[in-house]
C-alpha positions in Angstrom: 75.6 27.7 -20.3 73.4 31.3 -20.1 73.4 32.9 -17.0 69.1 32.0 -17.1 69.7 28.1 -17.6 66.5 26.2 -19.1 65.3 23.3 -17.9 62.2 21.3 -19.1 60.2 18.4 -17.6 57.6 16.9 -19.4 54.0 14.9 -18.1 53.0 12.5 -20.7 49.6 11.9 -19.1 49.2 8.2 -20.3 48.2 7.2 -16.6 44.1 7.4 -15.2 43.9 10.2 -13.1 41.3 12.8 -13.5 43.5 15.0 -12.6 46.7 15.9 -12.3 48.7 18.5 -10.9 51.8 19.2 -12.2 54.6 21.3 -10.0 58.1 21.4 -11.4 61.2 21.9 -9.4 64.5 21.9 -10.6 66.8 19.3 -8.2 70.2 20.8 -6.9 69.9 24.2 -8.2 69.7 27.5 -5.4 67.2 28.9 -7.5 63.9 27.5 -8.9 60.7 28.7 -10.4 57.9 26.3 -9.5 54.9 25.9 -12.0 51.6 24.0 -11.7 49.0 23.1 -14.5 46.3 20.9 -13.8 44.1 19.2 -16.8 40.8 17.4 -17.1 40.4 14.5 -18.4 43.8 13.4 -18.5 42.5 10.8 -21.7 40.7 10.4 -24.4 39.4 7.0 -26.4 37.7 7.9 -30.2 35.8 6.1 -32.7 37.1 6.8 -36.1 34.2 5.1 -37.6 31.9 7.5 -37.1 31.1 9.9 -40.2 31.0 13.1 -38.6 33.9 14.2 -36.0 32.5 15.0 -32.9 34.5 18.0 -30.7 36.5 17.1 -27.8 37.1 18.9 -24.7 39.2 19.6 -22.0 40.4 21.7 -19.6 43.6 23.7 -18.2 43.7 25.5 -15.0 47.1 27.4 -13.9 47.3 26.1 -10.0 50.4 28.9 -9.9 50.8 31.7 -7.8 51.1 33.8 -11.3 49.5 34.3 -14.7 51.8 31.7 -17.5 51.3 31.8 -21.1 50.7 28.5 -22.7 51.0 26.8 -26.3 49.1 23.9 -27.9 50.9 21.4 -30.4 50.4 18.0 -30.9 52.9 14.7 -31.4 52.7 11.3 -32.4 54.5 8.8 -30.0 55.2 5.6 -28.6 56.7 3.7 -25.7 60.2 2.3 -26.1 61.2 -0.8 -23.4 62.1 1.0 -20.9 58.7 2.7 -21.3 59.2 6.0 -22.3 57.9 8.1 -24.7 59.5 8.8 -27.6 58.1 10.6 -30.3 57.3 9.0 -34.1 57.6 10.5 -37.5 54.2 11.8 -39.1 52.9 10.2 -41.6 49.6 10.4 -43.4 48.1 8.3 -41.1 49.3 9.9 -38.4 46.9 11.2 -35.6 48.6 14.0 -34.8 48.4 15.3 -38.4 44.5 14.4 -38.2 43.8 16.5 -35.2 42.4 20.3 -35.0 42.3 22.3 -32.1 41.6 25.7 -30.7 43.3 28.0 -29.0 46.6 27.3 -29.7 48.1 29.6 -27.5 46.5 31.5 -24.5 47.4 33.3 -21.0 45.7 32.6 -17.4 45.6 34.4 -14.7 46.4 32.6 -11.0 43.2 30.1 -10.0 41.8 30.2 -13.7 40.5 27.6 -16.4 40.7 27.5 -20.1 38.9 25.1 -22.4 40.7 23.6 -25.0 38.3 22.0 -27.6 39.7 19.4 -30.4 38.5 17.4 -33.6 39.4 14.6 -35.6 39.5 14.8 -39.0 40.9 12.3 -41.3 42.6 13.2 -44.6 43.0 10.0 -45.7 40.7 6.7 -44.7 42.2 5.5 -41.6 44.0 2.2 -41.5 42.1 -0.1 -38.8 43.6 -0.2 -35.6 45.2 2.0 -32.6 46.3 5.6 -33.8 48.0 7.5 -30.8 48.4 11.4 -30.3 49.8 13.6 -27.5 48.3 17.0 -27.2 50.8 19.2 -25.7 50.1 22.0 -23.5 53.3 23.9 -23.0 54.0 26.5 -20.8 56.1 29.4 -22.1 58.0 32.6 -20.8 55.9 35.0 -22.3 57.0 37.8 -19.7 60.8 37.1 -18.7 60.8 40.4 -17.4 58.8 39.7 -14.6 60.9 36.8 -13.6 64.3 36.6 -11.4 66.9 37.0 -13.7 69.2 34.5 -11.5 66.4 31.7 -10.8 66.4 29.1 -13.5 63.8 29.2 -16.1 61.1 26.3 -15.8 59.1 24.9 -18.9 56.5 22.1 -18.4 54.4 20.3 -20.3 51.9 17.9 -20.0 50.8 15.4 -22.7 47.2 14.7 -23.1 46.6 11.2 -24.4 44.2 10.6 -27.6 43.6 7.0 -28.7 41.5 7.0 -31.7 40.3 3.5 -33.3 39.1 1.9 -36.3 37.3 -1.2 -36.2 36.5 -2.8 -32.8 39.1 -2.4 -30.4 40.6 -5.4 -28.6 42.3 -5.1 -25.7 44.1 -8.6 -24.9 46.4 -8.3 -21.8 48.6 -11.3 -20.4 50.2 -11.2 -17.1 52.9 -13.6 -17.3 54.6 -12.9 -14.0 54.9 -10.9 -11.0 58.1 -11.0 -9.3 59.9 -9.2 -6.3 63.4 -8.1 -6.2 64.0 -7.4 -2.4 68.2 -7.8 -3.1 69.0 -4.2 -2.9 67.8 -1.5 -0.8 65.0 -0.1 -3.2 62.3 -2.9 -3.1 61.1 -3.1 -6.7 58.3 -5.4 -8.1 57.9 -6.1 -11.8 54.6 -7.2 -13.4 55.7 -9.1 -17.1 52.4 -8.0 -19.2 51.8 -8.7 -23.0 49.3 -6.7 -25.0 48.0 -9.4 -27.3 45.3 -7.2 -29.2 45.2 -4.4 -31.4 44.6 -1.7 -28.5 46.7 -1.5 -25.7 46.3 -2.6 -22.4 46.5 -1.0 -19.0 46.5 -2.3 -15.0 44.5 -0.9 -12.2 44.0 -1.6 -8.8 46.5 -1.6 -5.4 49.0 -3.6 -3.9 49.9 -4.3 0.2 52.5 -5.1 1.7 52.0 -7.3 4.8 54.0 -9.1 7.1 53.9 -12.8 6.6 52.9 -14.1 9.9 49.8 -12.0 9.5 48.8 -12.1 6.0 45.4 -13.8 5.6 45.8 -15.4 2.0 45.2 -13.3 -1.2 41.6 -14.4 -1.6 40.6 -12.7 1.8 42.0 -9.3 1.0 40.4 -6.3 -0.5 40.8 -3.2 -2.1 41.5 -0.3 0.6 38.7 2.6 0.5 40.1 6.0 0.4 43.8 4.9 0.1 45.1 8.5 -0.7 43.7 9.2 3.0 46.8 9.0 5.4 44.6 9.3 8.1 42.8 6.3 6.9 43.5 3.2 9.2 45.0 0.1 7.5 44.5 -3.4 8.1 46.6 -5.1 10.9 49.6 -6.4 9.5 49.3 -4.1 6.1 52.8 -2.3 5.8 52.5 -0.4 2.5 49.9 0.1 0.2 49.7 2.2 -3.2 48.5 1.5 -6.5 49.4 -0.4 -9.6 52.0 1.1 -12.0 49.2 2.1 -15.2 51.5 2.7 -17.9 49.9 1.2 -20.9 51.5 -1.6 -22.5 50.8 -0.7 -26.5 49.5 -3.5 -28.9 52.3 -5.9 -30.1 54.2 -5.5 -27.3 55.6 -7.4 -24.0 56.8 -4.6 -21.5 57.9 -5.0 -17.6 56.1 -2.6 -15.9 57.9 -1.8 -12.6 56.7 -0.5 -8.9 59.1 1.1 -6.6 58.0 0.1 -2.9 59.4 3.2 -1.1 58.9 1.3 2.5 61.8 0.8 4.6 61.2 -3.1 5.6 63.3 -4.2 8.2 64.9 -8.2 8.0 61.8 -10.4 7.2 59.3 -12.5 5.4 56.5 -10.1 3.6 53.8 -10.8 1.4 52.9 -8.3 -2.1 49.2 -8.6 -2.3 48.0 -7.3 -5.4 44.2 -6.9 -5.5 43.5 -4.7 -9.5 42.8 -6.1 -12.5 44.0 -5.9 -16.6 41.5 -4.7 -18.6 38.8 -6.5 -16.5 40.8 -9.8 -16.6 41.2 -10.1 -12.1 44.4 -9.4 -10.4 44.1 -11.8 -7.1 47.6 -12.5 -6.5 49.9 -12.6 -3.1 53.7 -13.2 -4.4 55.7 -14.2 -1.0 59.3 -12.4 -0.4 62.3 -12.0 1.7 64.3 -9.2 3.2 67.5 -10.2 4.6 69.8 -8.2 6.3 72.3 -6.1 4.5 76.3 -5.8 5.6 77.3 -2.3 6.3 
């Protein structure tokens, strides 16, 4: 391997934050550049129905300490069962081959924003249903001059989301089961969801973690305001608390979606109180669990 190794991580922003930040660090190496993008909305739903494309936008900011050189391209892609991305073969009714933007390419200074503006435009008549497109903005080593010559070289990218439908979407989610694996040492829930329309289907909402003896039954608990807020003071007996995992579960498709619980819980019966919903179907659940104590 080159002395100026390469390493890539990419954000396929298929989640539903407005915002997110993205700061890449390569793991055991003695040298790493760090980069940050940040892009707004993260997501876009279309109507291909309409005659005339309407423009899109959104925009870029460099959150880095430098200027960085970006590119624009665009993919087609899909989630395999372990829910990643993979990319698909264009076709002619691909989305990706349908879309037009502008720039394509374009440098920013520390603290600055670019707009990015895209279109739709057909070449063929759309088939009804889901079409799916990443738009890629890709950061690039445009000066690698001004970098360390013996720090690793950082790309990142971040994948903006484009769902663009024909006909009347119809977004039918099933949760079949939630289920807590507390056996090993990283507590991991899994939510069993089926996506029974023609659109896919995503969760939202939060989940607590609460000590048993204290746990006042899933119909008395309530969303937590300001949850990102560490300062912000939980309910007596709450443990834990984060959000649902909102990976979307495409159309066709049954997917276990799964949420690492990073707390430490000692020996003990717990509760995972899940207060979200899918697509607007309610969420209302408390699944009962049990940590027992591990042999050293």
């Amino acid at each position: 391997m080159n002395q100026q190794q390469k390493v890539v991580r990419s954000i396929y922003q298929i989640g539903a934050s407005a915002l997110l930040t993205l700061s890449t660090l390569a793991l055991n190496c003695h040298h790493a550049l760090a980069i940050a993008i940040g892009v707004s909305p993260p997501r876009f739903e279309l109507k291909l129905d309409d005659s005339k494309p309407k423009t899109q936008v959104f925009r870029v900011v460099n959150i880095d300490n430098q200027p960085a050189t970006f590119r624009i391209y665009i993919e087609g892609w899909t989630l395999n069962e372990r829910n990643e991305i993979q990319p698909v073969k264009s076709t002619e009714q691909s989305l990706d081959n349908w879309i037009i933007v502008n720039p394509v390419t374009f440098t920013l200074p520390p603290g600055k924003t670019q707009t990015i503006r895209f279109s739709v435009r057909p070449r063929v008549k759309p088939q009804a249903g889901e079409h799916r497109a990443l738009i890629f903005v890709e950061e690039v080593n445009a000066n690698p001059q001004k970098r360390n010559s013996s720090a690793v070289q950082i790309l990142g990218r971040f994948g903006v989301a484009v769902y663009a439908y024909v006909g009347t979407p119809k977004k039918v989610g099933v949760l079949n089961s939630i289920s807590v694996d507390s056996k090993t040492n990283n507590i991991k829930a899994s939510f069993d969801i089926s996506s029974q329309g023609n659109a896919y289907v995503r969760m939202n909402g939060q989940y607590t973690i609460w000590a048993a003896n204290k746990y006042p039954g899933a119909n008395s608990t309530k969303k937590i305001a300001n949850l990102q807020d560490q300062t912000n003071k939980k309910p007596d007996g709450v443990l834990d608390a984060g959000t649902l995992p909102s990976t979307p579960v495409l159309p066709g498709t049954r997917r276990q979606l799964i949420l690492d619980i990073s707390k430490k819980l000692p020996p003990g019966q717990y509760v995972l109180d899940v207060n979200g919903d899918l697509n607007g179907s309610v969420i209302d659940k408390g699944i009962p669990f049990t940590v027992t104590a591990r042999s050293k």
